[in-house]
N, C-alpha and C positions, 0 to 999 in steps of 0.2 A: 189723504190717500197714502202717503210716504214713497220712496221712492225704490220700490220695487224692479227688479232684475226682470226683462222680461223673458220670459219661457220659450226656449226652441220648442215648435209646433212638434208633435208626434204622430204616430198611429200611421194604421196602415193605410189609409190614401193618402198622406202624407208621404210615408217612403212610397209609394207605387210612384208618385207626383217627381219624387226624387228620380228615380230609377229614369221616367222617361224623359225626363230632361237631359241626363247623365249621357245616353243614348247618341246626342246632338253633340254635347259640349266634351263630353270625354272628363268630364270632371262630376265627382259624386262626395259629397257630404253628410256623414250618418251620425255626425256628431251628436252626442247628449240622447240619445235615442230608447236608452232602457233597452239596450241588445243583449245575449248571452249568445248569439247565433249570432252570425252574419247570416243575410237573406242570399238565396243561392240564387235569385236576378242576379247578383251583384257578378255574378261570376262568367253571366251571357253577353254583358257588355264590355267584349272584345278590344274597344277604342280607349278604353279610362284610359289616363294618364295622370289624373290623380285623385286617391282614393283617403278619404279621412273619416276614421271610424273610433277616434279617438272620444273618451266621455263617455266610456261605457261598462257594459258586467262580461269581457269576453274574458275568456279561461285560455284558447289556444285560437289560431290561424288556420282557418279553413285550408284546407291543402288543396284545395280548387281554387287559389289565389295565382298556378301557375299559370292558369290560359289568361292572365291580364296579363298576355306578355309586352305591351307598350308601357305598362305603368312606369311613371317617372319620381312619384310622390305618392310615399305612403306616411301616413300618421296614424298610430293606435295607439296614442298618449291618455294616460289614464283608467286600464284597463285593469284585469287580472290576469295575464297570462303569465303562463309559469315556464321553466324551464322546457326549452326542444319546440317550446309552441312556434318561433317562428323558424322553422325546418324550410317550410318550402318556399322562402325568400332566395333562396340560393339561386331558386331559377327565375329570377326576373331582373333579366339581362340589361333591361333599360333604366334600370333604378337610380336614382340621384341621390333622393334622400331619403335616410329611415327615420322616423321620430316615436322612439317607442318609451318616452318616459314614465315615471310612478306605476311602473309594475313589478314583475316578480320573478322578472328573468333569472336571478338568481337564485341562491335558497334560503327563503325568510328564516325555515326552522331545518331540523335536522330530519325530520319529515316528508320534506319536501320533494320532488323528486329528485333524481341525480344526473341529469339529462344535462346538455350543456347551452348555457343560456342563447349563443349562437349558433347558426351553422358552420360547419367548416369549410365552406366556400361564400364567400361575400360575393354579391356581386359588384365586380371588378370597376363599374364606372360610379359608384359610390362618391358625393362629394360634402354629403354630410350627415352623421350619424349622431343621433342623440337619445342618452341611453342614463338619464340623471335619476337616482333613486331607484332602482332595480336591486339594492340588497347586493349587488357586486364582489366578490371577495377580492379579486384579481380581475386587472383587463383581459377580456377575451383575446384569446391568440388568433381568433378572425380577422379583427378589427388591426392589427399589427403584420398582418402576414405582407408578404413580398408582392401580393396582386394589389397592394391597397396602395397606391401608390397617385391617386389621384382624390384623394382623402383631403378636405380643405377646413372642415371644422368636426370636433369633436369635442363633444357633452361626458364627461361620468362622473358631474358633480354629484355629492348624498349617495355618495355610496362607501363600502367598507375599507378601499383599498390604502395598502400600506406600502404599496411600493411600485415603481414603473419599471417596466420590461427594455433590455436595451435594444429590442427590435420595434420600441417606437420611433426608432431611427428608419426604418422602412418608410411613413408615411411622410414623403418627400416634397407634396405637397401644402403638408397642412399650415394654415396659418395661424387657427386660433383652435386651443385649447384651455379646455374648462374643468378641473377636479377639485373643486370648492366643495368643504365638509367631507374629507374622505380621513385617512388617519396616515396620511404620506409622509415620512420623514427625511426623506432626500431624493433627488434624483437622478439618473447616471449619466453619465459621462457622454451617451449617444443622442443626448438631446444637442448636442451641438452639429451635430449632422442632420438639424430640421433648417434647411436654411429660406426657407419662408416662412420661419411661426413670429410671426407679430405681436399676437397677445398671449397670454398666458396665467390663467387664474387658478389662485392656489389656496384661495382664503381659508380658514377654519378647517387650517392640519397641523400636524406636529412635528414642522422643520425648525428645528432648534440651536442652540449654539452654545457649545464649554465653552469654559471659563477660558479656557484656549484659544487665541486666533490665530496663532501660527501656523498657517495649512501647510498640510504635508500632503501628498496623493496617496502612500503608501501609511502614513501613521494617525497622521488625522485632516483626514479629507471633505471640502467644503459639500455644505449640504445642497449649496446648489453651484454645480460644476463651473468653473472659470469657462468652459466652452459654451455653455446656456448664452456669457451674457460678450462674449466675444467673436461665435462662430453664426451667430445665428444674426436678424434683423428684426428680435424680441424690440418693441419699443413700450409695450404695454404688458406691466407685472403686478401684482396685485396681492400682495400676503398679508391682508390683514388679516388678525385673528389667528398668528404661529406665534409662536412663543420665543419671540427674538427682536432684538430692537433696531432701528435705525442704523444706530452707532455699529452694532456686529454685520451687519447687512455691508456695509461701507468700509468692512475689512477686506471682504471678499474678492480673489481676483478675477481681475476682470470687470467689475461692478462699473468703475472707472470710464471703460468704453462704452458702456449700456449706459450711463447718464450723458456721457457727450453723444449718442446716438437720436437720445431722446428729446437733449437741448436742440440739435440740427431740425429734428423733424418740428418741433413746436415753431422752431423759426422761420421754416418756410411757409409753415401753416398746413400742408400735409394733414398735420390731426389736431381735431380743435373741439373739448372739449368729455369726447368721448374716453381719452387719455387720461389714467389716475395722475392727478396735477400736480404729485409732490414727489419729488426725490427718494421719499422713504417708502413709496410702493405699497403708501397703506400700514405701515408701521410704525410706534411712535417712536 
């Protein structure tokens, strides 16, 4: 027989089957469904809290998504939606998390519209957004802005960016950061004003290192700031896959404290296992 994936059920007494359940529990899943629509039941059960429509053919965000206004959990991971489609997220004041990855918030081509992959009001009690593979050029200045301030994880790995904004010093909460496969070459100086980011993934980018290790601030400045690994309680760093070795890594200042940080934490037992286990952060 082989061992075959079994098939989330379809059709429409399945979602009707969905829908009245949702009704009870405040929780609805339309996962893998072959939607291009959202079903506008979805839009009469006032109680969701949380709503995953993620696995699907949608293009844009119903803008009758504002009367979920309890929703706390949204997922539309693996969708089509393009730029501006998620506009009327702004108004769903009780939102926790967004998880809108492998779509097209961005602009695949030059074609694409020009609209902006976020709105320009997040909703303010956001604690975590993920946003990996959307064609990204730059981080949205939503996700950065001054209301964001209770922001605790954040995803834009597989995406195109090449540099951090120094008002990701705004997200005062966040502790774990993820931009694996972006084409990032350093980072500024206001990452040391994250003073809960714990983890930090940077794999497969382009933080590199001259034949110089003489850092200067002014003349030649480390590609990842002495404050990253001094002002912050980073214990988990992860660059494999940049074009720099061990040995230049272990020039850097500051590096010093960020390895007797990490030795403390491993000796209390704190973190056991989920920690990249070597000094070199994934480097050889």
């Amino acid at each position: 027989m082989g061992n075959t994936q079994p098939q989330n059920k379809t059709g429409k007494k399945v979602v009707q089957q969905k829908l009245e359940n949702a009704q009870k529990t405040g929780i609805l899943s339309l996962s893998e469904h072959h939607l291009e629509h959202c079903p506008m039941q979805i839009f009469e059960i006032t109680k969701l809290t949380t709503l995953d429509l993620s696995k699907n053919k949608l293009h844009s965000l119903d803008p009758k998504i504002v009367n979920l206004k309890l929703l706390k959990l949204l997922n539309v991971d693996d969708n089509q939606l393009a730029p501006g489609s998620l506009a009327a997220i702004s108004q769903l004041t009780k939102l926790k998390s967004l998880s809108a990855s492998n779509n097209r918030l961005g602009r695949p081509h030059p074609d694409a519209p020009k609209a902006p992959p976020l709105p320009d009001n997040l909703p303010k009690g956001l604690k975590t957004v993920l946003l990996s593979n959307n064609y990204l050029s730059n981080i949205p200045r939503p996700i950065v802005s001054k209301s964001m301030t209770l922001l605790e994880k954040l995803d834009l790995s597989h995406n195109h960016l090449a540099s951090v904004p120094e008002e990701i010093a705004n997200l005062t909460s966040l502790s774990e950061l993820n931009l694996d496969a972006n084409a990032i070459v350093s980072l500024p100086n206001a990452m040391g004003r994250l003073n809960r980011l714990k983890t930090l993934s940077l794999k497969q980018n382009h933080i590199s290192v001259h034949s110089n290790t003489i850092w200067n601030d002014d003349t030649n400045p480390q590609p990842l700031p002495a404050s990253l690994f001094q002002d912050t309680p980073l214990i988990d760093l992860n660059l494999h896959g940049n074009p720099m070795t061990s040995t230049q890594l272990n020039t850097m200042k500051g590096y010093d404290d960020f390895l007797e940080r990490r030795r403390e934490v491993k000796f209390t037992g704190i973190v056991t296992g989920a920690m990249i286990d070597l000094d070199t952060c994934g480097l050889d």
